[in-house]
Rosetta silent file (secondary structure, phi, psi, omega in degrees, C-alpha in Angstrom):
SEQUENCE: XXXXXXXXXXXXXXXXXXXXXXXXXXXXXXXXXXXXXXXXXXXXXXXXXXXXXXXXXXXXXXXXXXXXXXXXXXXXXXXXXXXXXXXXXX
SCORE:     score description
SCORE:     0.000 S_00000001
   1 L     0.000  150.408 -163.397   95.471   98.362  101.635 S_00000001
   2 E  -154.975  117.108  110.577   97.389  101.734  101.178 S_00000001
   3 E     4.307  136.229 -169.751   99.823  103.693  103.911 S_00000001
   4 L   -74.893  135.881  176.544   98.639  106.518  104.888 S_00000001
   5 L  -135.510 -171.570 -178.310   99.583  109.277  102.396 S_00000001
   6 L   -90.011  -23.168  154.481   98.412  112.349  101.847 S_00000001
   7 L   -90.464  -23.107  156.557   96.319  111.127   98.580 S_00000001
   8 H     3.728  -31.456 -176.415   95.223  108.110   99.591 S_00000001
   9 H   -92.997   -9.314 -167.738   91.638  109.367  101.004 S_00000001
  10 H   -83.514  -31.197  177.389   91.062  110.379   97.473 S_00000001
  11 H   -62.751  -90.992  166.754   91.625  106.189   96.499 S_00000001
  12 L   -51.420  146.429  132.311   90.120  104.251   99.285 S_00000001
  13 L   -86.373  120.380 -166.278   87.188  104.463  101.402 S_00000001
  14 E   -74.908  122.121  174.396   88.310  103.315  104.420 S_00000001
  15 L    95.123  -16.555  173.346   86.348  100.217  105.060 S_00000001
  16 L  -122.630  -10.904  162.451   84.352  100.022  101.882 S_00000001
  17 L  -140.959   24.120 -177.564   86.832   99.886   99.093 S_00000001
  18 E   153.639 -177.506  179.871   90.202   99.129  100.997 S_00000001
  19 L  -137.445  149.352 -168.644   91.797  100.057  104.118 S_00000001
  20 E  -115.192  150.802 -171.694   94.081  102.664  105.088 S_00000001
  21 E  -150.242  137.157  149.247   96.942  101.836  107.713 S_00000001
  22 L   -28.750  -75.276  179.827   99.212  103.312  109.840 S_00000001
  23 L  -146.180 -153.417 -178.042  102.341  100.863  110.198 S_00000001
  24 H   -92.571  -42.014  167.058  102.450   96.942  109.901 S_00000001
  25 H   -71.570  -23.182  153.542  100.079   95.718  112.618 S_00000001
  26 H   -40.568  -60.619 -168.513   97.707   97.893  111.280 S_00000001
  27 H   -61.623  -48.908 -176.768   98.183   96.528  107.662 S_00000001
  28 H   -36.283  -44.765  164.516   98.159   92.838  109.712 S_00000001
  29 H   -49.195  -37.533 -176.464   94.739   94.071  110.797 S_00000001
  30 H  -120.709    5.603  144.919   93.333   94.723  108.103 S_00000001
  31 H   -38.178  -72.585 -171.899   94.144   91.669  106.185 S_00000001
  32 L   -38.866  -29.759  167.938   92.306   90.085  108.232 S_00000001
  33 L   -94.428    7.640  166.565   89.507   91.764  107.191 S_00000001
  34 H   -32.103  -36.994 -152.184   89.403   91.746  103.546 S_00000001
  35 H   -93.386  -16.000  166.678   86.982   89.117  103.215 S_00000001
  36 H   -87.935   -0.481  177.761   84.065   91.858  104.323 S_00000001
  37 L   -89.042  153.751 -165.370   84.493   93.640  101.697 S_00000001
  38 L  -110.035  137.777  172.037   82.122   93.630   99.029 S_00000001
  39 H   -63.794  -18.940 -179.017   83.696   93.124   95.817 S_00000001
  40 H   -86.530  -28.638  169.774   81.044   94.512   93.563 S_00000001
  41 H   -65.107  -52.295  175.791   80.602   97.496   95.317 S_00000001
  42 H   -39.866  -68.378 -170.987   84.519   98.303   95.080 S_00000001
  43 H   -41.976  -60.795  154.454   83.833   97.711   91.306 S_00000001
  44 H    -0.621  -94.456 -170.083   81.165   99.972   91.425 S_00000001
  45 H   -48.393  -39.163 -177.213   83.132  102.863   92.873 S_00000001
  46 H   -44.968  -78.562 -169.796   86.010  101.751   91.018 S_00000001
  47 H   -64.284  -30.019  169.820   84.051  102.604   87.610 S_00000001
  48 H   -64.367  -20.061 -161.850   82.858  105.873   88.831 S_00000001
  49 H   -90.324  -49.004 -154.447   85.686  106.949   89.856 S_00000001
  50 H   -94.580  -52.447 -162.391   88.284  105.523   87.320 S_00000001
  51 L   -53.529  156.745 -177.187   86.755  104.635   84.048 S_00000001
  52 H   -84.030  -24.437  177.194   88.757  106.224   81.380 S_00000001
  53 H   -74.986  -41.744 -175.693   85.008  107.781   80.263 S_00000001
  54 H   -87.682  -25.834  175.944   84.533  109.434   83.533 S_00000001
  55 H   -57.170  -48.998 -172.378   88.117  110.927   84.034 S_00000001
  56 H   -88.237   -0.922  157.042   87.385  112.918   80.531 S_00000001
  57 H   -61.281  -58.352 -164.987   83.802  113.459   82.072 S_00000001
  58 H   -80.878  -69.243  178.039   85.445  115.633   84.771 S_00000001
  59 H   -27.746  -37.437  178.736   88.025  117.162   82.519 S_00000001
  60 H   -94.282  -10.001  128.433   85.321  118.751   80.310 S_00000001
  61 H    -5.951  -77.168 -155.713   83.581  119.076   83.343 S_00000001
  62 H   -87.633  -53.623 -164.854   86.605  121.705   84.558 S_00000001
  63 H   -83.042   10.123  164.917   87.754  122.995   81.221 S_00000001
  64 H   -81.011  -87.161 -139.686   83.532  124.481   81.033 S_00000001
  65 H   -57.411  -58.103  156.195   84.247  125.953   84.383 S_00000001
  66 H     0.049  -89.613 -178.029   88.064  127.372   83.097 S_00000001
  67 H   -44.004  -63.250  171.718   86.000  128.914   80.233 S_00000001
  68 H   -50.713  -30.506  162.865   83.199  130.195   82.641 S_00000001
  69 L   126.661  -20.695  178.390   85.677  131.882   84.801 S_00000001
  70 L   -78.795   79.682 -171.466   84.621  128.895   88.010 S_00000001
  71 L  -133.908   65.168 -118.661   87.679  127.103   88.046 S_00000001
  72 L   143.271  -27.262 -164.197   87.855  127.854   91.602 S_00000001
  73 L  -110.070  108.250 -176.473   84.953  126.013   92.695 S_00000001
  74 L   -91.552 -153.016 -143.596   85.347  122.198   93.222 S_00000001
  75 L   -98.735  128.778  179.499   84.102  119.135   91.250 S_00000001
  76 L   -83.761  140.019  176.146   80.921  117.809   92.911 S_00000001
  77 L   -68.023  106.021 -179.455   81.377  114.314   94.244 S_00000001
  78 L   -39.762  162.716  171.194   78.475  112.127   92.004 S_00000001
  79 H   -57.836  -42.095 -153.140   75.376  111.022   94.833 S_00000001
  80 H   -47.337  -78.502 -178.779   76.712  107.375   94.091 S_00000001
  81 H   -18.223  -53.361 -178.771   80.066  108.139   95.839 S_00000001
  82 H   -62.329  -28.121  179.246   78.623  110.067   98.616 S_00000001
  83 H   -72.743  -43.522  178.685   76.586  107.064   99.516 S_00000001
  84 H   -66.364  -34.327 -177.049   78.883  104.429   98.947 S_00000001
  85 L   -75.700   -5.868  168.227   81.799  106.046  101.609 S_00000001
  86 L  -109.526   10.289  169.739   78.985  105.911  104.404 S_00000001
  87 L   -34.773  116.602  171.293   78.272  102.358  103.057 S_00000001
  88 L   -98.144  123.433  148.860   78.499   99.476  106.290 S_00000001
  89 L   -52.268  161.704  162.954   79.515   95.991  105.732 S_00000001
  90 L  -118.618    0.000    0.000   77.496   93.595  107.137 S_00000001
């Protein structure tokens, strides 16, 4: 569960790896709903996302583009990711 911030959208998926909230009946809200989430999937995203392996994947990622002169252009979102944030509970 996270307050809305201005990074926040970059953590959570809303509804598939946490929930983002507003004020306190919001957060109250979405306690309640914890229990749909699927834990393996969070892990999932969690390692793509996270892993100490992929964070220096996207640095050397970025310091290629630096050198190429594309530092300007951003870091494509892996397929996994894109899939998982339209992801439904059941």
């Amino acid at each position: 569960m996270q307050y809305v911030t201005v990074q926040c959208s970059e953590v959570i998926d809303e509804g598939v790896t946490g929930f983002i909230v507003d004020d306190e009946t919001t957060a109250v809200s979405a306690v309640e709903q914890l229990e749909l989430l699927d834990r393996r999937l969070i892990r999932t995203v969690f390692e793509q996302r996270f892993t100490a392996r992929r964070m220096a994947e996207d640095y050397v990622r970025l310091y290629r583009r630096l050198r190429e002169g594309q530092a300007h252009a951003p870091l494509p979102m892996p397929a996994v990711l894109l899939s998982f944030s339209r992801a439904k509970n059941p």
